[in-house]
Each structure stands twice: as C-alpha cells, then as structure tokens.
C-alpha positions as CSV (number, residue, x, y, z in Angstrom):
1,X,18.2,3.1,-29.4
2,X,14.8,3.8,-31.0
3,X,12.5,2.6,-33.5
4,X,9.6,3.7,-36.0
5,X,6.4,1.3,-35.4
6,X,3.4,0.6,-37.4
7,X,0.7,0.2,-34.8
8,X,-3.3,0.6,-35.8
9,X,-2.6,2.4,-39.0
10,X,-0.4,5.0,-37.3
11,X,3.0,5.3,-37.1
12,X,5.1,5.8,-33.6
13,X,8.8,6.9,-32.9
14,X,9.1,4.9,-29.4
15,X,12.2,4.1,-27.2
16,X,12.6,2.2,-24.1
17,X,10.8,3.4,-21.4
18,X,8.5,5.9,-23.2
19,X,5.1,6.6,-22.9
20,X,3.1,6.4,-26.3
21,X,-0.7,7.0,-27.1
22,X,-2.8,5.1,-29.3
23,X,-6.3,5.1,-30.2
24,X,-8.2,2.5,-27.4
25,X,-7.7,-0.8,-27.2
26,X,-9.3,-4.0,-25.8
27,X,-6.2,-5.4,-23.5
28,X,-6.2,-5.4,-19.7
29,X,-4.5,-3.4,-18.2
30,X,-0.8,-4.3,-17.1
31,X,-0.6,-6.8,-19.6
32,X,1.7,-6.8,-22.1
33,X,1.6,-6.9,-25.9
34,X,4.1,-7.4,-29.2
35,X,4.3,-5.1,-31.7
36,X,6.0,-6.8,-35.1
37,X,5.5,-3.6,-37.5
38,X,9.0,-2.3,-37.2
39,X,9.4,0.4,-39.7
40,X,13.1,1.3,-38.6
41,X,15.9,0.4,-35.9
42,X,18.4,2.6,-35.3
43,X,21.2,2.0,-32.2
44,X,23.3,4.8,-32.4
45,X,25.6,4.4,-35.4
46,X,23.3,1.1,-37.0
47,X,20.0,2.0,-38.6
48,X,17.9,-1.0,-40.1
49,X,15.2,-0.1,-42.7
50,X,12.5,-2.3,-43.2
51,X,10.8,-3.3,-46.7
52,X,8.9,-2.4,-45.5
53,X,9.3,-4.1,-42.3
54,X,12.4,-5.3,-40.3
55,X,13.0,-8.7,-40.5
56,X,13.5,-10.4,-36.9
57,X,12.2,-7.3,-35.3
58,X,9.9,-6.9,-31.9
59,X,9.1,-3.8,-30.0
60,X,7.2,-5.4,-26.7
61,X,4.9,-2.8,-24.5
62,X,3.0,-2.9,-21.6
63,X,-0.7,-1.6,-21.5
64,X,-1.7,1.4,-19.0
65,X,-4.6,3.3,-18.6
66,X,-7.8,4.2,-21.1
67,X,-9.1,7.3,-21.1
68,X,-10.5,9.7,-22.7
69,X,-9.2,13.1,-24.7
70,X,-10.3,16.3,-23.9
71,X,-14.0,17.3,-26.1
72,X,-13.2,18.8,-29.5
73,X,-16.3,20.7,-30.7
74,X,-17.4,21.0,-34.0
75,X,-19.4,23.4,-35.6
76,X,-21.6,23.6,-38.8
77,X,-22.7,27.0,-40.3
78,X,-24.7,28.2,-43.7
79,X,-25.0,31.8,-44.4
80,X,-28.2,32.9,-45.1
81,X,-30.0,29.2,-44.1
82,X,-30.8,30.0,-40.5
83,X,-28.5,26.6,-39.9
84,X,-26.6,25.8,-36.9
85,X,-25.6,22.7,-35.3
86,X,-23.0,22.1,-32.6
87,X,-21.5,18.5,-31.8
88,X,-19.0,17.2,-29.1
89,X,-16.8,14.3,-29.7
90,X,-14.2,12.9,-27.2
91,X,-11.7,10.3,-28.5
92,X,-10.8,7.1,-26.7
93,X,-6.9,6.6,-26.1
94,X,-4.8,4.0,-24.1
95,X,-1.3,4.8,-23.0
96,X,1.7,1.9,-23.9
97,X,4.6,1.6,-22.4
98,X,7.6,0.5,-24.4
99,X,9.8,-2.1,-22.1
100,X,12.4,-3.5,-24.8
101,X,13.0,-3.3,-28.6
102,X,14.5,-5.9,-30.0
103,X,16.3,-6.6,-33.1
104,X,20.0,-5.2,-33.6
C-alpha cells in the first residue's frame, strides 16, 4: 500500500515505514503529525484518486531529526567585467516517518 501526499507545496510517494525528507519544520522531535493532502491511495489492486484530494484520507508520520544538506555553491561570472562572486547555501530538512495510511 502506498500513497501520493501533498505536504509544503511538494509532492511525496510515501508507504508505511519509509523515511521521507521535507524542507524544515517547527515540530518536536518524536512527535507525531497528520498529513490530510492525499493525492492518491493505491492497495494493491484499489487505487483512489483524489479531486484533487481523497476524501476520508490520512497519512499520519512521526517527526525525526533536522538537519542540514550538504553546501551547494553558486557562482556568478561576466566576461569581460572583472566580476566574480561566490555564495554557499545549505538547506534545512527534517526527516518523517510514515507510521500508517489510512483510507481504503
């Protein structure tokens, strides 16, 4: 069984028991959270497809650890200008992880 979530703009394929990373977010850690943004359910032969949510449908998860992604440097260039600037930028993350979906 699996399911296509909405969470924070993005979309997620999670099932039960996988580990998921989404942009950071303000929750304790070990606490859990509802997600209600089912795109689609689908248990082996049944596939639900929201319009454009499932009705009835609840992915709960359990928040682990923030941290941080590895730096990603970016780098601006003009010919001829004499211009060069480098910048860093690491992006906050959270792992989730998916306990039960609920909705077949």
């Amino acid at each position: 069984m699996y399911a296509l979530v909405e969470y924070k703009g993005k979309q997620y394929k999670v099932e039960k028991g996988s580990k998921i990373r989404v942009d950071k977010i303000a929750e304790e850690q070990g606490s859990t959270i509802s997600i209600d943004t089912v795109l689609m359910l689908s248990n082996g032969d049944t596939v639900s497809i929201g319009t454009p949510y499932v009705a009835n449908a609840k992915v709960s998860a359990t928040v682990g650890e923030s941290f941080r992604d590895r730096k990603v440097i970016v780098y601006k260039y003009k010919s001829k200008k004499d211009y060069h600037r480098t910048i860093g930028h690491r992006q906050h993350y959270t792992y989730l992880t998916i306990d039960t979906i609920e909705g077949i």
